[in-house]
C-alpha positions, -999 to 999 in steps of 0.1 A, spaced: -65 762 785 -50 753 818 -36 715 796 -22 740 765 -7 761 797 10 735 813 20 717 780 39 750 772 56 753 801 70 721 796 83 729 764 96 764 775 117 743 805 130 711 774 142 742 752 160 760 782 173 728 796 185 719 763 199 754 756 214 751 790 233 715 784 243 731 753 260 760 771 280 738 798 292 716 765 332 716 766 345 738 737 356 716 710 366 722 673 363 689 647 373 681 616 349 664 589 350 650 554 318 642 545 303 631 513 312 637 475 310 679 473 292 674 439 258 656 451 230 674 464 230 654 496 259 669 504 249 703 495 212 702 513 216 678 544 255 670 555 273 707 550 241 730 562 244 698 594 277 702 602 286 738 596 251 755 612 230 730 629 260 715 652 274 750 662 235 764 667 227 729 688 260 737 710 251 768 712 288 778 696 306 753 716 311 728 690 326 740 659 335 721 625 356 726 599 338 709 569 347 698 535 337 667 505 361 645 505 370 655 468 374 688 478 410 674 494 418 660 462 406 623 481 392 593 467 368 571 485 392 546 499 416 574 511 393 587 537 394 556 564 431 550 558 437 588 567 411 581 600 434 550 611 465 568 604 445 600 631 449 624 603 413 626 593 387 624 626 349 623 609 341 610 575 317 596 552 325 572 525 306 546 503 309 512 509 312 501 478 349 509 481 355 480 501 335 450 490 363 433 473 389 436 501 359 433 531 329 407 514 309 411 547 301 449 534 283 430 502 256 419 529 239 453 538 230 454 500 222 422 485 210 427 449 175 420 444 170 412 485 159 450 492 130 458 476 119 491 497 135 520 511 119 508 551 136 472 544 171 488 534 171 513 564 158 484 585 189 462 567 211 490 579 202 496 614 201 458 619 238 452 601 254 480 619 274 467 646 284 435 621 300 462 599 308 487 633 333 450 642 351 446 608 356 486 602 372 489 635 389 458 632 408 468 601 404 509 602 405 516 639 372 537 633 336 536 651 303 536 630 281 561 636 253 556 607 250 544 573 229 563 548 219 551 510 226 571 477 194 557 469 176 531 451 197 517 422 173 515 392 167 502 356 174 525 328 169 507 291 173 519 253 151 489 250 111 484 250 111 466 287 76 458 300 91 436 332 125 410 337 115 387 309 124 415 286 162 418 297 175 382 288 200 385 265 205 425 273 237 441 273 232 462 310 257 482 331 259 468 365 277 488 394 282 462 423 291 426 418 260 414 432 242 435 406 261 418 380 255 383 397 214 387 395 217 405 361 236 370 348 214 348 369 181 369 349 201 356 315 212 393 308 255 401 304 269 423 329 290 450 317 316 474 333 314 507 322 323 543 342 291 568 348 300 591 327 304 571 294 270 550 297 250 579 271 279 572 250 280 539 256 243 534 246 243 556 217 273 531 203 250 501 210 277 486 241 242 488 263 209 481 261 205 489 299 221 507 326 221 506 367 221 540 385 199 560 407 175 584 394 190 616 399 224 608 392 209 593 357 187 628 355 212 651 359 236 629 335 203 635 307 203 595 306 163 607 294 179 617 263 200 585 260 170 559 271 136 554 266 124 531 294 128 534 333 119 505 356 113 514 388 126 483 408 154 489 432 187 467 425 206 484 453 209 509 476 243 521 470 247 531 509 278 547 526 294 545 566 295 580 585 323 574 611 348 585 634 383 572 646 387 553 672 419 573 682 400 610 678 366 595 698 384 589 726 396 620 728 365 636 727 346 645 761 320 621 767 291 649 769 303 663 737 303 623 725 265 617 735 258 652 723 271 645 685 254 604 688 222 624 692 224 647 660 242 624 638 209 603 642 191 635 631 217 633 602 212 596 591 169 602 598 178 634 569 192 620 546 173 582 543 141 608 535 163 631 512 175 600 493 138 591 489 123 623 479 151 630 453 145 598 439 107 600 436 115 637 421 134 620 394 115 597 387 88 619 380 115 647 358 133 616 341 91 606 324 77 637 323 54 637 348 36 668 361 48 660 398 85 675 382 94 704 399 121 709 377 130 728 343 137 698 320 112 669 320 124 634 300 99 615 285 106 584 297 82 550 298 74 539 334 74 509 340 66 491 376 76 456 385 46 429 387 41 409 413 58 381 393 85 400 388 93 412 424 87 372 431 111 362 404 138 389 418 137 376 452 139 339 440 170 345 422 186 370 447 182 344 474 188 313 453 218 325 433 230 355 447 230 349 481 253 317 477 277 334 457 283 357 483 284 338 511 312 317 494 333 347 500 324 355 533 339 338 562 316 317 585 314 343 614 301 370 587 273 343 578 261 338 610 256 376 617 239 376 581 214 356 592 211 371 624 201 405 614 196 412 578 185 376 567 158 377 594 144 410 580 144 395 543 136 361 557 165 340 539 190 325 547 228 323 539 247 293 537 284 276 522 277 253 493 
């Protein structure tokens, strides 16, 4: 009794002290554009984060004015260019904007090199400050997390039993790494929006298609496919930020304060993107795990341990190369000082 006494005291005194730091916070109001308004991530972690928890964890002394970045009629791209220009002072934006004009953003998500959702947040955590350097170098912004859509997976209108099956396969790939392991697996890559892949399939233009699982679910891909292989391609991961400009201006208590709950942020949604994954996965094939109205009927299928061998051959032997070629020599070396160390391989210029 006298432990569980003293044990609660100790919490009483954390909450009060915490209450109390909350209380002698400078007053501040911020603006955010977070995520796409349309996914449930948005929805269920980032607006109930920003528009309750912050103000409740200040105790009212930090407010925020929240919206999806498609809510202002943005795209994607939009939202750092408005943060350098001091316009826009939070954000969150995929990085798959910017792998054409910035290569060093392909190396967080190396198709085929991830194979787990602990790797890619260990990927991410390791890669941050590479990525922290070339945003603020050409966006004048400071990293503050990166969080995945999810793992990328296999959808077929095809009988698929493991990789074998898709040589010579017609299959949608989103990032050009994806499209780089889907040639090097003696499949053709194909370009082709989200919303036209059922279409796409029911004109024969695929035989596969790239996406994660809810996106696919909620798009009734179920009704379009017939086998799902559950072996992740990609991560499909996105950079909460600030400017450089409006951090500055921030007080420095009100600073460490919002470093310490954006990590409660990026912890949220790593384990949201995995439990809505697993959910669809289990609606998408009709499993009795769904918890939701429809159920698909889809064929599960799980990669062998030849085929998660095969996929990291290849991803490391041909994909790796390919993007290194278009990386400079400085984004290499921090490659293979962070994330190539986690996956064990290494990057090099042919």
């Amino acid at each position: 009794m006298k432990h569980l006494f003293v044990a609660a005291v100790q919490l009483v005194a954390a909450l009060l002290s915490v209450q109390v730091a909350a209380q002698n916070l400078p007053a501040v109001e911020i603006t955010v554009l977070a995520g796409l308004s349309t996914r449930d991530a948005y929805r269920n972690v980032e607006l109930p984060f920003w528009s309750k928890t912050i103000p409740a964890n200040s105790d009212g002394r930090v407010m925020v004015e929240v919206k999806g970045f498609d809510e202002r009629g943005l795209k994607g791209p939009d939202v750092l260019r408005l943060m350098k220009q001091g316009v826009v002072e939070f954000g969150a934006v995929p990085l798959s904007y910017f792998v054409d004009d910035l290569p060093t953003t392909e190396g967080i998500d190396i198709a085929g090199l991830v194979p787990d959702a602990k790797t890619a947040r260990a990927m991410a955590n390791a890669f941050l400050p590479t990525l922290g350097k070339v945003y603020g170098a050409n966006f004048q912004v400071r990293l503050l997390g990166i969080s995945p859509y999810g793992p990328q997976l296999l959808f077929c209108n095809a009988r698929v039993s493991g990789l074998a099956d898709l040589k010579g396969l017609k299959i949608r790939t989103v990032t050009r790494t994806q499209g780089e392991l889907i040639e090097a697996l003696g499949a053709q890559s194909v370009s082709v929006p989200f919303g036209d892949v059922p279409a796409a399939f029911g004109k024969k233009k695929l035989d596969c298609a790239i996406s994660g699982a809810m996106a696919a679910y909620k798009a009734k891909w179920y009704e379009a496919t017939t086998h799902l292989m559950v072996l992740p391609l990609g991560w499909n991961q996105e950079i909460h930020a600030v400017g450089q400009k409006a951090w500055s201006q921030i007080d420095p208590e009100v600073q460490d304060f919002l470093v310490t709950n954006i990590d409660q942020l990026i912890d949220s949604l790593w384990s949201y993107a995995t439990a809505q994954s697993q959910l669809a996965i289990d609606c998408n094939t009709g499993a009795k795990a769904c918890t939701l109205p429809v159920k698909g009927k889809m064929v599960l299928v799980r990669p062998t341990q030849t085929d998660l061998a095969t996929l990291r051959q290849l991803a490391s032997q041909k994909v790796l190369p390919k993007w290194a070629a278009r990386c400079s020599a400085q984004c290499i070396a921090d490659f293979n000082q962070t994330v190539g160390k986690i996956a064990g391989v290494t990057a090099r210029k042919k």
